[in-house]
C-alpha positions in Angstrom: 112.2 76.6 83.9 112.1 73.1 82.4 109.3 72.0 79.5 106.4 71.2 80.7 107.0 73.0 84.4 104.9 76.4 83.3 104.1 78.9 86.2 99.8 78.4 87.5 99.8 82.3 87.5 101.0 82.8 83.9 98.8 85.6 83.1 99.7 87.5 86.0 103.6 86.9 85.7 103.1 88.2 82.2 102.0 91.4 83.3 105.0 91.2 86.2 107.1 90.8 83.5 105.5 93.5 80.7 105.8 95.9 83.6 109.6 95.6 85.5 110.6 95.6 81.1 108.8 99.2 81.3 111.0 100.2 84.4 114.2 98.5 82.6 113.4 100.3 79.6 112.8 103.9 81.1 116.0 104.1 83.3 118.2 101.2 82.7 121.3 99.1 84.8 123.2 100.7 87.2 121.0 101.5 90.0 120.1 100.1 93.8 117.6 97.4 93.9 115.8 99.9 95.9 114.9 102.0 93.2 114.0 99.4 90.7 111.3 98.0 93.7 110.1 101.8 94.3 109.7 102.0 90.4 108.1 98.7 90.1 105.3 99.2 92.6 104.5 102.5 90.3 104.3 100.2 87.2 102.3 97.5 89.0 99.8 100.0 90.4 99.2 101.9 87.3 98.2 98.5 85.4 96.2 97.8 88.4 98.4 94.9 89.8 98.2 94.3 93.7 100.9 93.8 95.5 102.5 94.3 98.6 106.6 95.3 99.2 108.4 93.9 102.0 105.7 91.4 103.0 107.2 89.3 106.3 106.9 85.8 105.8 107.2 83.5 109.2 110.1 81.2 109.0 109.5 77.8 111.3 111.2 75.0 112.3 109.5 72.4 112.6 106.5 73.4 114.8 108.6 76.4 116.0 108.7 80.1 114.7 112.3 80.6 114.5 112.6 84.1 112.5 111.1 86.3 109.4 111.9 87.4 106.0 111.3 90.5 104.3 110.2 89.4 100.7 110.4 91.9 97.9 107.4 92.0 96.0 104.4 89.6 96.5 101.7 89.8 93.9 98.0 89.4 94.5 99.3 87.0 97.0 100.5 84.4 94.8 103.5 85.3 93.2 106.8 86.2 95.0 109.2 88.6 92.9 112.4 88.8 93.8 114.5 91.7 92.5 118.2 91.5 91.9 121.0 94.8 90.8 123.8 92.4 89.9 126.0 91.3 88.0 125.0 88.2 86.9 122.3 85.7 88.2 123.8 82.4 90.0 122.5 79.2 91.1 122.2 80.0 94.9 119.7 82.9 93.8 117.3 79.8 92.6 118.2 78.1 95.4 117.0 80.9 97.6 113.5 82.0 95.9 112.7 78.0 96.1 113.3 78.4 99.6 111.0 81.1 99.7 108.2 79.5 98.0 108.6 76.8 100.2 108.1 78.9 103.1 105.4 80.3 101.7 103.6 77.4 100.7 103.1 79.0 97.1 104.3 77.8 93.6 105.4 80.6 91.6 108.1 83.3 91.3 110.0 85.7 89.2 113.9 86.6 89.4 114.2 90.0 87.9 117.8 91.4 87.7 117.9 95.0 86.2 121.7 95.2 86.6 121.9 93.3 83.0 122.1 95.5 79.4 118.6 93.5 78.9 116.3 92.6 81.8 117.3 89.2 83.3 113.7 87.8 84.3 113.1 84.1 85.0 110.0 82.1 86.2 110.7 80.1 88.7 109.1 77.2 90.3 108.5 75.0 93.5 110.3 72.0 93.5 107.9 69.0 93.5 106.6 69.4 97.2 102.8 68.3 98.1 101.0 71.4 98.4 99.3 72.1 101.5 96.8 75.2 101.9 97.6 78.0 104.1 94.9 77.0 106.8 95.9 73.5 106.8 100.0 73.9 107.6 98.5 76.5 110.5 96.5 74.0 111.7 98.9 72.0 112.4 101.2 74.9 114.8 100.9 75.6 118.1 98.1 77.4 119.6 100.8 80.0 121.0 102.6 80.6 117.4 99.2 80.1 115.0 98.2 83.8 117.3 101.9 85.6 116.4 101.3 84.3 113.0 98.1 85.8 112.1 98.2 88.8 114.9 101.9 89.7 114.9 
């Protein structure tokens, strides 16, 4: 992240951070992404971090609900985590969680990739967007799509 471009949530994405280094630590590279989520949501629970796995976010176009996306991790609501078991992180990763916050209309995230010797974790940030609240961008759908947003 550049100077001067520091996460709103930095507090919380510490303790992100302090706890996917405890899952790292305890059983290391080489494993599915799967298992680094499962052991994550153990770590974030016993430090009394909510969070929910596999949260669908509504993609639109426009006005129009055109699909959904599974994200990882998202933390008390404000902070996406997207988990990685590669290689090597590259730019279309970035790329991708700043679509996410987009879609989300939040500001903060965390790349973690457990697939490194160390634990690859970077903060990473909206691109300069005006921020609109949650109830405002609904506001402005459809009737018909504002219901399968909020109901399902």
């Amino acid at each position: 992240m550049k100077p001067g471009m520091e996460l709103g949530n930095a507090r919380l994405t510490e303790g992100i951070i302090a706890a996917a280094m405890r899952v790292h630590k305890e059983i290391g590279p080489g494993f599915l992404e799967i298992m680094y989520e499962e052991a994550l949501a153990i770590e974030l629970t016993s430090s009394g971090i909510t969070f929910e796995r596999q949260k669908l976010l509504p993609i639109f176009y426009r006005e129009y609900l055109i699909g959904e996306h599974r994200l990882d991790v998202l933390v008390e609501g404000s902070v996406i985590v997207e988990l990685k078991a590669i290689s090597a992180l590259e730019d279309i990763h970035f790329a991708i969680v700043r679509s996410y916050l987009k879609a989300s209309n939040l500001a903060d995230a965390l790349l973690l990739n457990f697939a490194t010797a160390r634990l690859t974790m970077k903060r990473v940030g909206r691109e300069y967007h005006p921020k609109l609240e949650n109830e405002e961008r609904i506001s402005s759908f459809p009737r018909f799509l504002v219901s399968r947003f909020i109901h399902g």
